[in-house]
C-alpha positions as CSV (number, residue, x, y, z in Angstrom):
1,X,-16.1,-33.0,29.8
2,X,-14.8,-29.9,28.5
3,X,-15.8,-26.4,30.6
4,X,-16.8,-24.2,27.4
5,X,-19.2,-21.6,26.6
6,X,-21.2,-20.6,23.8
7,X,-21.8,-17.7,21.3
8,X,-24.4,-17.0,18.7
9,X,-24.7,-15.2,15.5
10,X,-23.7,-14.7,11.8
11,X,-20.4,-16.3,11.5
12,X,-18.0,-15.1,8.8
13,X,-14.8,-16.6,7.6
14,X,-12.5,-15.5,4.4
15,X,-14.4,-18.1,2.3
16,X,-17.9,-18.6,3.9
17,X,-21.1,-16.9,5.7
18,X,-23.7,-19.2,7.8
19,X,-25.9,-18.8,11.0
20,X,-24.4,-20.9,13.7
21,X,-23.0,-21.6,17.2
22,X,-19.6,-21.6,18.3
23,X,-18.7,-23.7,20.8
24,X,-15.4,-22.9,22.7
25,X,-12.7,-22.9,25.5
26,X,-9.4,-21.7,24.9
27,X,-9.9,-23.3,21.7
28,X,-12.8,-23.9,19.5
29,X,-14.1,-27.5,20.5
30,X,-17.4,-26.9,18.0
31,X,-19.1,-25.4,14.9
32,X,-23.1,-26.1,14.9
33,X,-24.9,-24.3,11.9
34,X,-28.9,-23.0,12.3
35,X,-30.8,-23.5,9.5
36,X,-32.6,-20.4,10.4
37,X,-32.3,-16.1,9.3
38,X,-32.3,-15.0,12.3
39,X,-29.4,-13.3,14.1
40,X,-28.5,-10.7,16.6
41,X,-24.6,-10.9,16.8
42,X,-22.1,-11.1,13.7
43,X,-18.9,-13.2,14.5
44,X,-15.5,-12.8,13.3
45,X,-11.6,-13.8,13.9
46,X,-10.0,-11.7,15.6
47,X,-7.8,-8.6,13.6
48,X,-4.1,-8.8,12.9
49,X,-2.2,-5.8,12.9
50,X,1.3,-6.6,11.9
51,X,1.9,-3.0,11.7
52,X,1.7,-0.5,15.1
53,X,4.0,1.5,16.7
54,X,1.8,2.7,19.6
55,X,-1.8,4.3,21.0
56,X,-3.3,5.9,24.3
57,X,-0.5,7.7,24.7
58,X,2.3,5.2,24.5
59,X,4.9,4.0,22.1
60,X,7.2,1.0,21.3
61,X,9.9,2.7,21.7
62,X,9.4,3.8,24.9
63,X,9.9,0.2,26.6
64,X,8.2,-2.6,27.9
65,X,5.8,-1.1,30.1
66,X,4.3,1.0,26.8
67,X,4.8,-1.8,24.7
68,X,2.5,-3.9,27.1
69,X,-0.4,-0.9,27.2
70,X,-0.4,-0.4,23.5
71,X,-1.4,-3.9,22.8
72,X,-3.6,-3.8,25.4
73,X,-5.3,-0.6,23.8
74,X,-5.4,-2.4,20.3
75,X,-6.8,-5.4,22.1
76,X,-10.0,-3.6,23.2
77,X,-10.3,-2.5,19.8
78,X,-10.1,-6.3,18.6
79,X,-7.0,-7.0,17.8
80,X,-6.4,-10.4,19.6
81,X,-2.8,-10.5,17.2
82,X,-0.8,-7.8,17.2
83,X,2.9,-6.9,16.1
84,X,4.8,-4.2,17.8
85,X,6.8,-1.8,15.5
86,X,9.7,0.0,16.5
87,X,10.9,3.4,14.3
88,X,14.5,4.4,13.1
89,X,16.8,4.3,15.8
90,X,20.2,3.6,17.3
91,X,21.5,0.2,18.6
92,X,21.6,0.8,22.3
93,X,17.9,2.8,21.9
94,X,16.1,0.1,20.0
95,X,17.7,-2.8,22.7
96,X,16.7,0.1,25.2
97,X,13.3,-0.4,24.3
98,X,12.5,-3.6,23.5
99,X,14.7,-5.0,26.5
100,X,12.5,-7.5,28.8
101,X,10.4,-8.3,25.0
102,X,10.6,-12.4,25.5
103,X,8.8,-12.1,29.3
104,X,6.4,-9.6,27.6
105,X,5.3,-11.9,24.8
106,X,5.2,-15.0,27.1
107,X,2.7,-12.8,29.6
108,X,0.9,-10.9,26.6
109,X,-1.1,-13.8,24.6
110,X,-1.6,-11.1,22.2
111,X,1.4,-10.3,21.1
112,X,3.0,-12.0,18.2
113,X,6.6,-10.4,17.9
114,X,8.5,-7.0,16.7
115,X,8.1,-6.0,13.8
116,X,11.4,-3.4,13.1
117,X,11.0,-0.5,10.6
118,X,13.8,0.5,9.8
119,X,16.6,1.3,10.5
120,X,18.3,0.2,7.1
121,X,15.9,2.5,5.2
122,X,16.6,5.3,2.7
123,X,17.6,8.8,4.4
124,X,16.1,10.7,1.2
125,X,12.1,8.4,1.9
126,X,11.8,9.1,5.4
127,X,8.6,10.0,6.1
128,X,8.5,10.6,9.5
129,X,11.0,8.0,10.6
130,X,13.7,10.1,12.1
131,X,17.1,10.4,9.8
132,X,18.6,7.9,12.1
133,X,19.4,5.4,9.4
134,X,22.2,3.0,9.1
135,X,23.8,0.6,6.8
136,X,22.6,-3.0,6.6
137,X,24.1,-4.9,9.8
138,X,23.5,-8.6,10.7
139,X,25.4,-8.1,13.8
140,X,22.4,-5.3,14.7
141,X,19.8,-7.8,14.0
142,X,21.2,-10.7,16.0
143,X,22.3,-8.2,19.0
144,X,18.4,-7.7,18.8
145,X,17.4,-11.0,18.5
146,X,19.1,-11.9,21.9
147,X,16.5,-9.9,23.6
148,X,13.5,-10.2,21.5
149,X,11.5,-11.7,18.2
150,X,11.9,-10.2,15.6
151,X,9.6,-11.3,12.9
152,X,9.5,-8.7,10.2
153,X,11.7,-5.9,8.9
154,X,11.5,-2.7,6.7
155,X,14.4,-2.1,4.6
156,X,15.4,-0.3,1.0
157,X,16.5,-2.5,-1.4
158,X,18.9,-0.2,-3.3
159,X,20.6,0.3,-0.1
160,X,24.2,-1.1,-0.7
161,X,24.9,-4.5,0.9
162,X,21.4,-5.5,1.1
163,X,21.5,-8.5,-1.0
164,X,23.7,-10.2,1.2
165,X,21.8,-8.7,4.3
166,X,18.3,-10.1,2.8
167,X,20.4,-13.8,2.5
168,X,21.0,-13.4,6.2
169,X,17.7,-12.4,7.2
170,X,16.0,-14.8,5.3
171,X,18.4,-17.6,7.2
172,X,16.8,-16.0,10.6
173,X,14.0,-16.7,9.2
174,X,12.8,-13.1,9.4
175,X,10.3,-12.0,6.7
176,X,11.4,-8.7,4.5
177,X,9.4,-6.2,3.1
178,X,10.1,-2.8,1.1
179,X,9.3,0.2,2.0
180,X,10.9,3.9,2.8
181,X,12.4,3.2,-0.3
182,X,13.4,4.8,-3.8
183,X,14.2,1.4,-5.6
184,X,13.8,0.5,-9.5
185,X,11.6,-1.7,-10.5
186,X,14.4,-4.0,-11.4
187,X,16.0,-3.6,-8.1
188,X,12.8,-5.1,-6.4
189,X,12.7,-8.0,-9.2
190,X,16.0,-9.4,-8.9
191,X,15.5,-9.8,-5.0
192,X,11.9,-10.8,-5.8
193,X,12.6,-13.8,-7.9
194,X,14.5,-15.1,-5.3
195,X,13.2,-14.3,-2.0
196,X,9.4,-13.7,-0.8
197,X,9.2,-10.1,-0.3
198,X,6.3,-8.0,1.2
199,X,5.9,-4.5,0.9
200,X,5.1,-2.2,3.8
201,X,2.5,1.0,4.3
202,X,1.5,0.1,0.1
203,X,1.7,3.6,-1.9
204,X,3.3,5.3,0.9
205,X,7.0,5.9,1.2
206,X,8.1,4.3,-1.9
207,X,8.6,4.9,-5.1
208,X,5.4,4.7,-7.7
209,X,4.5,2.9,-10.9
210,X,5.3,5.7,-13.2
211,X,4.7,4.2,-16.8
212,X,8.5,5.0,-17.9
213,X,10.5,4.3,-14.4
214,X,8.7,1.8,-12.6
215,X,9.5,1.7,-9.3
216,X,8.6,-0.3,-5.6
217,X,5.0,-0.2,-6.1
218,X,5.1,-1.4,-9.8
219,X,6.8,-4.2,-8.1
220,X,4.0,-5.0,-5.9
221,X,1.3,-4.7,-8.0
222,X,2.4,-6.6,-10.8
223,X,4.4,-9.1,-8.7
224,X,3.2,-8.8,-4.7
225,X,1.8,-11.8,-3.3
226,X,1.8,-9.9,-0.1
227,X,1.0,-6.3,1.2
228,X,0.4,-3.9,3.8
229,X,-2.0,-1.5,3.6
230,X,-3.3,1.7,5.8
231,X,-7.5,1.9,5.4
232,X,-7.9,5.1,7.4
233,X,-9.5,6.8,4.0
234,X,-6.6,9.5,4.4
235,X,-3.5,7.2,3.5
236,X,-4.9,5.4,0.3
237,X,-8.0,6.3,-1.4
238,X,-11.0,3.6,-1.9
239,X,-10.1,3.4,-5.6
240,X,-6.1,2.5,-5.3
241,X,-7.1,0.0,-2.0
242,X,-9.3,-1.9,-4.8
243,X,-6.5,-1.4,-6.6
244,X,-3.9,-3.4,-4.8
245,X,-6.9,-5.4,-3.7
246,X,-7.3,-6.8,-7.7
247,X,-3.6,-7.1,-7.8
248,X,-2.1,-8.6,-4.4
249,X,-4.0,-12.4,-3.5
250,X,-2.6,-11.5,0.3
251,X,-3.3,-8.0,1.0
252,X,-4.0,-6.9,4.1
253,X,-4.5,-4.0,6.5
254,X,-2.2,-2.6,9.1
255,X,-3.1,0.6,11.2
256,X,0.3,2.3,11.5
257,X,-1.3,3.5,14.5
258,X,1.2,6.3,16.9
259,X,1.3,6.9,20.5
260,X,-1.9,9.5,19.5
261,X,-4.3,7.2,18.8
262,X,-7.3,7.4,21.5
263,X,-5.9,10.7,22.6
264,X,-7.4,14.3,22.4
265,X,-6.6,16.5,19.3
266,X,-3.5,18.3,20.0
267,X,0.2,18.6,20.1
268,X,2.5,15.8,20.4
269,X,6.0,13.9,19.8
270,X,6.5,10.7,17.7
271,X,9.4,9.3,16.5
272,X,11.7,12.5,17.4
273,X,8.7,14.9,15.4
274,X,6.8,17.3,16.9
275,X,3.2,16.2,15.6
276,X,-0.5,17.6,15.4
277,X,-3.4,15.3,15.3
278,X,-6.6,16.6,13.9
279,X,-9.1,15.7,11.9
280,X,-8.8,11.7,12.1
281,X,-4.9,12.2,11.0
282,X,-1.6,12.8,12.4
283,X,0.9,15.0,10.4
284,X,4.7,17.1,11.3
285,X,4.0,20.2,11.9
286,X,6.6,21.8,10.1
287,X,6.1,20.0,6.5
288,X,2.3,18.5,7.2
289,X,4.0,14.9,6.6
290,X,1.8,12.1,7.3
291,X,3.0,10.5,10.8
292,X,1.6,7.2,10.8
293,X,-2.3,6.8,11.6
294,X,-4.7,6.9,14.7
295,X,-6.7,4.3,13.3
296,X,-7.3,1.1,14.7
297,X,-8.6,-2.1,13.5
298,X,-12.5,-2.0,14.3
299,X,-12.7,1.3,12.5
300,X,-10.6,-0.2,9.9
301,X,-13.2,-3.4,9.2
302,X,-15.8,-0.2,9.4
303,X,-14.1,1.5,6.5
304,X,-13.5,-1.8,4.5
305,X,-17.1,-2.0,4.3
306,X,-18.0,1.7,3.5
307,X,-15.6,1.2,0.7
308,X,-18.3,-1.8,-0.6
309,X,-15.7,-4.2,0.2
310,X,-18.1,-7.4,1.4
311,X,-17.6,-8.8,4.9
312,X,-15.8,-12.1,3.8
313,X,-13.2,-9.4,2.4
314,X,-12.8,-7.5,5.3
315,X,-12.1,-9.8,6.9
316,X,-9.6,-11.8,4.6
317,X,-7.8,-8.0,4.7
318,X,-8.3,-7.9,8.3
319,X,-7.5,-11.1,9.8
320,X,-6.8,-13.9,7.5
321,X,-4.3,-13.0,5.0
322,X,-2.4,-11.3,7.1
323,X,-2.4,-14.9,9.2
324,X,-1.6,-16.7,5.7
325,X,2.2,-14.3,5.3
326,X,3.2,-14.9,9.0
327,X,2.1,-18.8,8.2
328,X,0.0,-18.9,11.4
329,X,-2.0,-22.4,11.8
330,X,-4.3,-21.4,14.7
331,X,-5.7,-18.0,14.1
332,X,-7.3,-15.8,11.5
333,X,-10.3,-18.0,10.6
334,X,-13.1,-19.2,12.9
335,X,-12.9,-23.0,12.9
336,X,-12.8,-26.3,15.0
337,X,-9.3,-26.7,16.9
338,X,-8.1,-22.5,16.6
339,X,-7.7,-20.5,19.1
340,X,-10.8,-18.3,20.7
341,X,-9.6,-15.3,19.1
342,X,-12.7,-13.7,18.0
343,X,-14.8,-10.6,17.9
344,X,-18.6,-9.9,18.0
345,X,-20.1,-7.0,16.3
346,X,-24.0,-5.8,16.2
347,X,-25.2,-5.3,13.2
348,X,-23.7,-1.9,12.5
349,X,-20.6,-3.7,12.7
350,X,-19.8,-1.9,15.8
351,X,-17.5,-4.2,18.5
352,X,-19.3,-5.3,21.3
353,X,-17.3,-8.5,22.6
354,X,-14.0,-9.5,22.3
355,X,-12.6,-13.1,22.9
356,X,-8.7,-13.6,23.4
357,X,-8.3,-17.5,23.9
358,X,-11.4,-18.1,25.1
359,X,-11.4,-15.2,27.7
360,X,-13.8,-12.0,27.3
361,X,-12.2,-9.0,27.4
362,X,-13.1,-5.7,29.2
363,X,-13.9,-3.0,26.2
């Protein structure tokens, strides 16, 4: 007989809402639905964030030990899948940092792989990458790959080279997306039409879908069948999130969260910048660029639903699509046979629980 325990509550999925018990272990053994109204709890999978470069202080790119308390920060805030993301750097820095990643992601159940922004990116879309930026290198990514998992990259399309370089990276199996970019419209297509492309921060750091030049995000929205988006209602207002939302079958949100997040307002360095967090956002002092986001995923599903989004959508945009583009078979929905990666809210939709295979964690 199987040792498992039990939870109660309003289930939601993607696709479907009922009153039920979920039976579990590491895995989900059973589903038993209540033919009754009442509920205290509301249930959900577990967030994705395949988008984070840090929180509480510490950053990816400061090595293994701060990659290990970043997604353990994310993780009391729900997300039982999470994807590292380095920023713009040398060579012998990012292999600096992300030396040791296999052991990490064999001890870290969370942790699904790096996601690498940058650093073949366009010096003139930075953001608040630094200007660090080099010319599309396979021998960079497979020096990388020796020491960790690389599972998404950020690149320019127009950058020259990069249609051979996207051949290679989709023979590594390593999923692409746009961003930090100034490409045509036509740019995007003809790599479009023959690779699955994503797009990364949507709206931010590319170029827009100006009637007369279309550009990245006319690409996406007229063509995405994948996308990243920030939901911290400073990135991308309700009205272009609906947007994309009407547009993209597999949107979904990403925090873009910084080494600031769950720290005191104040005066700090990411990604080379000298920063300022205040007011909910992060910005460069010397320009007020947007540097990244101190969101993080509950707060996220919060502001899905203050946008009227309804909770099977938040959580398609915060946990299942975002299982559908990495083609993950075991988590993102709440069903017999996937993994105990699940969250339980009250009915302000504030977290109160959080299962990672099966085991509760501390919040």
């Amino acid at each position: 007989m199987i040792d498992q325990n039990k939870v109660s509550g309003k289930i939601i999925n993607h696709n479907c809402t009922y009153i039920g018990d979920v039976y579990f272990s590491e895995k989900i053994n059973e589903l038993k639905i209540k033919d009754s109204d009442d509920y205290n709890n509301i249930i959900i999978p577990g967030f994705i964030d395949l988008h984070c470069h840090g929180g509480n202080g510490f950053d990816v790119m400061e090595g293994s030990k701060s990659i290990i308390e970043m997604s353990k920060y994310h993780l009391r805030h729900g997300t039982t899948s999470i994807m590292p993301t380095t920023w713009t750097n040398t060579l012998e820095n990012t292999i600096s940092a992300l030396k040791g990643f296999k052991e990490i992601k064999n001890d870290n159940q969370n942790i699904l792989g790096i996601h690498l922004e940058g650093p073949f990116i366009n010096p003139n879309k930075l953001g608040a990458q630094p200007n660090l930026t080099e010319k599309p290198s396979t021998d960079f990514i497979k020096k990388i790959l020796e020491i960790s998992d690389v599972k998404i990259i950020t690149l320019a399309p127009e950058i020259d080279g990069m249609q051979e370089f996207i051949n290679d990276l989709a023979n590594l199996n390593i999923k692409v997306q746009f961003g930090h970019t100034l490409a045509d419209f036509s740019c995007c297509d003809k790599i479009m039409k023959n690779y699955e492309v994503g797009f990364t921060h949507l709206y931010n750091a590319m170029s827009g879908n100006n009637h007369r030049s279309p550009g990245v995000l006319s690409a996406a929205l007229s063509k995405g069948k994948y996308a990243e988006i920030i939901c911290d209602k400073i990135h991308v207002s309700k009205e272009a999130i609906k947007i994309a939302k009407k547009c993209i079958p597999g949107l979904y949100a990403i925090t873009d969260s910084i080494n600031a997040s769950g720290l005191n307002d104040g005066e700090y360095i990411f990604a080379k910048n000298n920063i300022r967090k205040e007011n909910n956002s992060v910005k460069i002092k010397s320009d007020g660029t947007l540097a990244g986001s101190i969101v993080t995923m509950d707060q996220t599903f919060k502001n899905l639903i203050s946008m009227d989004f309804s909770l099977e959508e938040a959580v398609a945009l915060t946990s299942y699509n975002a299982s559908k583009y990495l083609n993950l078979d075991n988590v993102g929905i709440i069903q017999k046979n996937f993994l105990s990666n699940f969250l339980i809210l009250d009915k302000e939709f504030n977290l109160k629980e959080v299962y990672l295979r099966g085991k509760k964690i501390n919040v």
